[in-house]
C-alpha positions as CSV (number, residue, x, y, z in Angstrom):
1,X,95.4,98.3,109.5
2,X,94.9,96.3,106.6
3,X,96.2,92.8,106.2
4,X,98.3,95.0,103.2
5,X,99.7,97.0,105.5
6,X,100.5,94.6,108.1
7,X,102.4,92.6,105.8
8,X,104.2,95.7,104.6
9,X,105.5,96.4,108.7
10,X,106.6,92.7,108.9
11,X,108.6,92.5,105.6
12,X,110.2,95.6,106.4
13,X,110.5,94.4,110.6
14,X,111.9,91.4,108.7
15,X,114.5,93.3,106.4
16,X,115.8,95.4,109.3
17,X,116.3,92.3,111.5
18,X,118.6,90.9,108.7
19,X,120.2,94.1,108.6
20,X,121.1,94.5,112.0
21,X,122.2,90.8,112.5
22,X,124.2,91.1,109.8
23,X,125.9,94.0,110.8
24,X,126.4,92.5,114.2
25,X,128.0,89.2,112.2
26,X,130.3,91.8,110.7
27,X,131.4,93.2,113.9
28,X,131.4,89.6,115.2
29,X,133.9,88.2,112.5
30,X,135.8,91.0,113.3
31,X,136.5,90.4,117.0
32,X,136.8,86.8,116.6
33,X,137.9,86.2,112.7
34,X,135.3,83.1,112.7
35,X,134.3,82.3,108.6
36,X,131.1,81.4,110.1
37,X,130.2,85.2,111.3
38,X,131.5,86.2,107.9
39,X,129.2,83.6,106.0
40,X,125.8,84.6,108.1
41,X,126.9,88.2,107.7
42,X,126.8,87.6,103.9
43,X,123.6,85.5,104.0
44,X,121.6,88.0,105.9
45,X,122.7,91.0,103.6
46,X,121.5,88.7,100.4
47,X,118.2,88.1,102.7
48,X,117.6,91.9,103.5
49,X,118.4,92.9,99.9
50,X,115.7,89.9,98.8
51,X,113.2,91.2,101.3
52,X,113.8,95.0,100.2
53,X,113.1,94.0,97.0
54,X,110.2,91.9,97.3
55,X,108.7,94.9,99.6
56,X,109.0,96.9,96.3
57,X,107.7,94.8,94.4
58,X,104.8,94.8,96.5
59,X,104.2,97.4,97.5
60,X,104.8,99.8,94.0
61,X,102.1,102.6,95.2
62,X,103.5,103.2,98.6
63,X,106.7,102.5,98.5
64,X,107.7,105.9,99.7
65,X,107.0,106.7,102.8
66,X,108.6,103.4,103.9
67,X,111.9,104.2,102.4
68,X,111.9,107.5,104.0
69,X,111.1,106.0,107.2
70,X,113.5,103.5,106.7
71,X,116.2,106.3,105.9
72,X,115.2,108.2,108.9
73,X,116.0,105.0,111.2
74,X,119.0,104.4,109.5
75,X,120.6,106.7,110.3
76,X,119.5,108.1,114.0
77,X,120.0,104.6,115.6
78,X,122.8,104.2,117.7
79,X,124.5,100.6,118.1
80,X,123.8,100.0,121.7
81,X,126.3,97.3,123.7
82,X,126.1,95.9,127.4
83,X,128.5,96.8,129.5
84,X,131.0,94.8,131.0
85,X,129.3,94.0,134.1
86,X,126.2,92.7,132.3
87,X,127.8,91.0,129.5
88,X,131.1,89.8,130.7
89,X,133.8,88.0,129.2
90,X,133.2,87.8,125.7
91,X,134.1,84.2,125.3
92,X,133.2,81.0,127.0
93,X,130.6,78.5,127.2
94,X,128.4,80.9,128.4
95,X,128.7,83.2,125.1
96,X,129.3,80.4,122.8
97,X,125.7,78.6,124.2
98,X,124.0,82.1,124.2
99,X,125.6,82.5,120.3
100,X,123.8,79.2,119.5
101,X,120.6,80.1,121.0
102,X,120.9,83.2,118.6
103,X,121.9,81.2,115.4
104,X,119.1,78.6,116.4
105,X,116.2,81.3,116.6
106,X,117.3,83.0,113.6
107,X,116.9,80.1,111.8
108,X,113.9,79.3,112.7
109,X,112.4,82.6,112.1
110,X,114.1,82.2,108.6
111,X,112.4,78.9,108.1
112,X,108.8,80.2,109.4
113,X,109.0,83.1,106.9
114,X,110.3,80.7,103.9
115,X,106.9,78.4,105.1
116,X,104.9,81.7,105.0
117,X,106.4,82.7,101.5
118,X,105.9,79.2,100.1
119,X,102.1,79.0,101.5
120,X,101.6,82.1,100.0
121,X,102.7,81.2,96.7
122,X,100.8,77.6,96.8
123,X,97.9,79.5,97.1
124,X,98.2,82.5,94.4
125,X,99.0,79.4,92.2
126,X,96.1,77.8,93.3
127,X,93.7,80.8,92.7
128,X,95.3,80.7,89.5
129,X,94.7,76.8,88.4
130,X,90.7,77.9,90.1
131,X,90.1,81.2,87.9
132,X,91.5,78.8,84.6
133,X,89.1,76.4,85.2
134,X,86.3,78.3,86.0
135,X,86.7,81.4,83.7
136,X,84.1,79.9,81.0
């Protein structure tokens, strides 16, 4: 696979991950009526819509075969929830430590891809600043 490629399958990995955690914010604010599940509901439908675009904008020549894949999962997956023997009462300190744990690792995934983004950029601007120089 090329490094193209790759990044392609982990922009798009990336997108759907915001997708689905945002839906399951949705759902969340909706048993509990926290703001807070509202607010990273919101922020990780502006991140997926970011990445989508970006991925566009990236990738201009193949662009479709990863919307129709991403169409295709769309809409055969199923939301799939423990039962009530394996996930028990749905509050606690339990839930509310294993809700942290959640928050915390999705923000640090968030703020490794930012780094990534931002490395990424230094160096294109870099490569830039290096062809200027030395395009005599």
């Amino acid at each position: 696979m090329s490094l193209k490629g790759f990044h392609i399958l982990l922009i798009s990995l990336s997108s759907l991950l915001a997708l689905m955690f945002g839906g399951w914010s949705v759902r969340a604010w909706r048993e509990t009526g926290e703001g807070s599940h509202l607010g990273f509901a919101a922020f990780s439908f502006l991140a997926a819509i970011g990445l989508v675009i970006y991925i566009v904008w990236f990738a201009r020549k193949n662009i479709q075969p990863l919307v129709i894949g991403s169409l295709i999962w769309l809409v055969s997956v199923r939301p799939a929830d423990a039962c009530n023997v394996c996930y028990g009462d749905a509050s606690g300190p339990m839930i509310d430590g294993a809700r942290l744990g959640v928050y915390l690792l999705f923000g640090l995934v968030l703020a490794v891809q930012v780094a990534f983004a931002l490395f990424f950029f230094h160096l294109r601007k870099q490569a830039k600043l290096y062809h200027a120089g030395h395009s005599h």
